[in-house]
N, C-alpha and C positions, 0 to 999 in steps of 0.2 A: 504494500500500500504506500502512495506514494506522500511527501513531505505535506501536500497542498490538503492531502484526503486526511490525512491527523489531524490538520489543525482544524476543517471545516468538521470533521467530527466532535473534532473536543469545544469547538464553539457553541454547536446544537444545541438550542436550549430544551432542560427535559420535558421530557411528556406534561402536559399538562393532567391533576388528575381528574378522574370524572367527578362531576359534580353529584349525579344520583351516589356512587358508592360511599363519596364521602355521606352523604346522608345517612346512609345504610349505615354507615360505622359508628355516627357519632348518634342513632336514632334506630337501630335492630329492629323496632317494632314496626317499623316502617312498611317491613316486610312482610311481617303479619295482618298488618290493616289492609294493602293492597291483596293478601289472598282471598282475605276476608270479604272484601268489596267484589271482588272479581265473581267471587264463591256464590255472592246472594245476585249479582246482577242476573249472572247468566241462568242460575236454578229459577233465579223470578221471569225469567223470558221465557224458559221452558215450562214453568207452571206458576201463573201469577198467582196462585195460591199460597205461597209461601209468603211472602206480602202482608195476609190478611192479619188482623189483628188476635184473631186467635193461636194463629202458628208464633207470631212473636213471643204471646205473651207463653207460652209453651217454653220456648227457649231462654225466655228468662227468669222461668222457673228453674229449670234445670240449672239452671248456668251456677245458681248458691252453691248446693253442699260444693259440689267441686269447686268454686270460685273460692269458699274459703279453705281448705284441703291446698288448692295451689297456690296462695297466699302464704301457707305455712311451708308449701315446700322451695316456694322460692325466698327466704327466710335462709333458709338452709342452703341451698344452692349457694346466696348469694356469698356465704362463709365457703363455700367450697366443696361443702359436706352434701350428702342424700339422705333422703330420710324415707324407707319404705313404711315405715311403723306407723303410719297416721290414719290407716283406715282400722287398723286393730282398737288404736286407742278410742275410735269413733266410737265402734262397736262396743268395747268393753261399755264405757260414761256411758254411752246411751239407756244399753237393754238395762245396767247397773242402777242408773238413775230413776229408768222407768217403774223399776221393780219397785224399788227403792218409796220413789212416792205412791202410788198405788198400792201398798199397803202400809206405811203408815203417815201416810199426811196425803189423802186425794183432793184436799183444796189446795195445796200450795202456792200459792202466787206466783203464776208464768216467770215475772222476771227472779224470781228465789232459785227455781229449776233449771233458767238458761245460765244464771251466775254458778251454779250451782255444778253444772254441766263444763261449763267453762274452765272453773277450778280445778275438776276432776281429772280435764287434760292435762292443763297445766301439771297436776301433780306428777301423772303418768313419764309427761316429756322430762321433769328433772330428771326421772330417770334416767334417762335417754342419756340427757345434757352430760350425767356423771359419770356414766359407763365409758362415752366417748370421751371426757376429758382423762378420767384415771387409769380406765385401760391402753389408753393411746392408740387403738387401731383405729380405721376407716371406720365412718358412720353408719356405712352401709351395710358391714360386717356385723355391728352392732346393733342396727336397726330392724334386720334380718330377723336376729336372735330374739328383741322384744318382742319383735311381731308374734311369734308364735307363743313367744310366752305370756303374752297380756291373752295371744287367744285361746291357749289351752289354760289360762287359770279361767277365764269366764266361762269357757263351757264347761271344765271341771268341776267347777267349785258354787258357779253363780246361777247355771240355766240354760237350758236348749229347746226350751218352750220357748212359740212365740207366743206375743203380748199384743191380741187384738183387740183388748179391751181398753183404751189409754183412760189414764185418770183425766174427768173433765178438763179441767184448766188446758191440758196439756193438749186432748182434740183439738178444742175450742181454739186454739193458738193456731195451728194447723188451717184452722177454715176462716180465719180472719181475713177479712178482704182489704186490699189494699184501694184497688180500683176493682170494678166491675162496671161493666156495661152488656148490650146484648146484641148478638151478631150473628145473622142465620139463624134465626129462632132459637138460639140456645146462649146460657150465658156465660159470658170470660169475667174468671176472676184472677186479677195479680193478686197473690197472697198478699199478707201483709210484711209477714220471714223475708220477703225480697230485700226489706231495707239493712237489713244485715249486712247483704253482703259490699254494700258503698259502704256503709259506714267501718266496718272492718277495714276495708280495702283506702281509706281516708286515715282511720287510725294506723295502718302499716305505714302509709304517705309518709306522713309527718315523724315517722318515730326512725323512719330510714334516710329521711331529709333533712331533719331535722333537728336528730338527738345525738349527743359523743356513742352513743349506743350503735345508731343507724353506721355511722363512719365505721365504728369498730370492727362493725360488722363486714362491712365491705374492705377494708383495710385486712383481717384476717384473708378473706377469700382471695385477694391480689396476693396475701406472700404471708403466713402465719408464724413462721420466725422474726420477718420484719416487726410485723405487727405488737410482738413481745419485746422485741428491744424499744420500740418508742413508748413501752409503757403499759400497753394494753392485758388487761387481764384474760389470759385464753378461758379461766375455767367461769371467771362471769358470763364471758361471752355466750361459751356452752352450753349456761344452764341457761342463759336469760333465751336464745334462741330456740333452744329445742321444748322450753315452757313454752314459749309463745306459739310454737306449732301446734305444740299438743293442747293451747288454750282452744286454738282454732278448730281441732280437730274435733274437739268434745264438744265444740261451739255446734258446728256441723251438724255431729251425730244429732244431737235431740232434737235439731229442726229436719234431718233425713226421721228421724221419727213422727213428728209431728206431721210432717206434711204426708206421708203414707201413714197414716194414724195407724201403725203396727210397730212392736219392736221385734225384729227379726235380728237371734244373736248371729247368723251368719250373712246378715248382710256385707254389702260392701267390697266382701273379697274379689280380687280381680283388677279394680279401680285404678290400683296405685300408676301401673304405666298411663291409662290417658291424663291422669293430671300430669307424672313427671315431663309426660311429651307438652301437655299447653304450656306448661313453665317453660322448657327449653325453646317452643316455638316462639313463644312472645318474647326472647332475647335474651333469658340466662343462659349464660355457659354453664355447663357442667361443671368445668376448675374456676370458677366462681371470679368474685370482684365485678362482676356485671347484671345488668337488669336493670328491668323498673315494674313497679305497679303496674303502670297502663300496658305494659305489654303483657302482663302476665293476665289481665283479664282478658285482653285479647284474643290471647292463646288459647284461655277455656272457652271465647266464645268461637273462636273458629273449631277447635274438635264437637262443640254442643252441635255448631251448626253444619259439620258434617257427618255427624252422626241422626241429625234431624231429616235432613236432607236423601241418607241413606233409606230412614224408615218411608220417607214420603213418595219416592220412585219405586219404595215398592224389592227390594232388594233383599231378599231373604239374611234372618239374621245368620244361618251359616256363615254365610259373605260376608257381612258388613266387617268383621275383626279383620280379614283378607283386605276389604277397600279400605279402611283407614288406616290400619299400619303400613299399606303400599304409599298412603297420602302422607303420612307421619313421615318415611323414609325420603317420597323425593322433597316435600317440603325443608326438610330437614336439611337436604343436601344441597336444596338450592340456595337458604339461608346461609350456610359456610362457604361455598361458592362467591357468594355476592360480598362476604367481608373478606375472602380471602383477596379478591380483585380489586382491593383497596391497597 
């Protein structure tokens, strides 16, 4: 190459980068809203059914237990960790809680049983918090091990009957209406439990943007040696994270009970991959130090609404685990594609 062709090389000024991928990088969810958008345009072309007021309010029904579920697991992600253990913990607090007030306290006052429920995870997740800080292995080793063992003590020890009978209060919570109107001769009601899941998803906000908590949290999941030398306590971290999961988790369970007014102790099983995939789709990494909120509800409403989507075409459920973990995979892949190209 000659003298002339060096220097006109080393002159080249660089590539410019893209301007979409920069956004991708600095905005993951980006990527999520645009599937999301793409997902309801073209299902509403092909059946402007999905549209209607009653298919939404459907899906955002569904959208809670999970919505909080992936709230606690992106918690977790965002330190770096995994946490399978959060539908056991549902399960235990709930059927526990339901037994619990149904014989000896069937008036209890809704907010008594949801705080009540809340605590319950909470307690469950220190656990979690302490195994993983003292044992020092992977969370997910650990969380593995809970999981079965929160769920062979409840069927063990607490009940394998289910509970179709719920104590008043706790129905009556279940059929509270938030909105109702009438559409097609039949009527749509948004629960009331929907407001849960904003207002959880406002308290994570502010407690991840907001608190030396929030930082620490994300400051672990970027580099958890650094983390320790500037100060930060790993084993508060631990516990205060994996309580807050498992607050949510229990939070969850008694409104998955209230709103199916059954307590079913095997419910749930199965759950944990489509929340971990709405978490990773709406922008957490797995090795942590990244996310946000709004992507993470994103990610639950896009797996709700292709799971929605699946029932409404008509898609036999054999299939549907086949079409969405194909959709989980290429989404997946085109999200690390699109920051890799950054």
């Amino acid at each position: 190459m000659s003298a002339t062709h060096l220097h006109e090389s080393a002159a080249a000024p660089p590539a410019k980068p893209n301007p979409l991928l920069q956004l991708v990088r600095r905005r993951p969810e980006t990527i999520t809203l645009a599937l999301l958008v793409a997902i309801c345009v073209a299902v509403s072309i092909i059946n402007p059914a999905f549209l209607q007021p009653s298919s939404l309010v459907d899906i955002g029904r569904a959208s809670v237990v999970m919505g909080l579920f992936a709230l606690g697991v992106f918690i977790i992600l965002a330190a770096g960790g995994i946490d399978v253990s959060f539908t056991a913990i549902a399960a235990f607090t709930m059927y526990s809680m339901t037994l619990l007030v149904k014989n000896y306290w069937p008036d209890a006052p809704i907010a008594l049983v949801l705080v009540a429920a809340t605590a319950g995870g909470a307690l469950l997740g220190v656990v979690n918090g302490l195994l993983v800080h003292y044992l020092r292995v992977p969370s997910l080793i650990v969380t593995i091990g809970t999981q079965y063992l929160f769920r062979g003590i409840l069927l063990a020890f607490i009940g394998t009957v289910w509970i179709v009978s719920l104590p008043p209060t706790l129905g009556a919570f279940g059929r509270l209406p938030l909105v109702q109107f009438d559409s097609g001769g039949r009527t749509i009601t948004l629960p009331f439990y929907f407001l849960v899941l904003p207002a959880a998803a406002l308290v994570t906000w502010w407690m991840l943007n907001r608190t030396l908590m929030g930082r620490a949290i994300f400051a672990v999941g970027g580099n958890a040696n650094v983390a320790e030398r500037l100060g930060y306590s790993l084993r508060t971290i631990h516990i205060f994270m994996f309580a807050y999961a498992g607050a949510l988790a229990g939070l969850a369970g008694i409104i998955h009970t209230a709103a199916n007014r059954q307590a079913n102790p095997f419910d749930l099983v199965g759950t944990e991959i489509n929340v971990i995939a709405a978490v990773v789709l709406g922008g957490a990494r797995i090795t942590g130090g990244t996310g946000t909120v709004l992507g993470t509800l994103l990610g639950v409403l896009l797996v709700v609404v292709v799971n929605s989507v699946l029932v409404m075409v008509g898609i036999p459920s054999t299939w549907q685990r086949v079409v969405v973990g194909g959709f989980i995979l290429l989404a997946a892949a085109f999200f690390v594609f699109c920051q890799k190209k950054n």
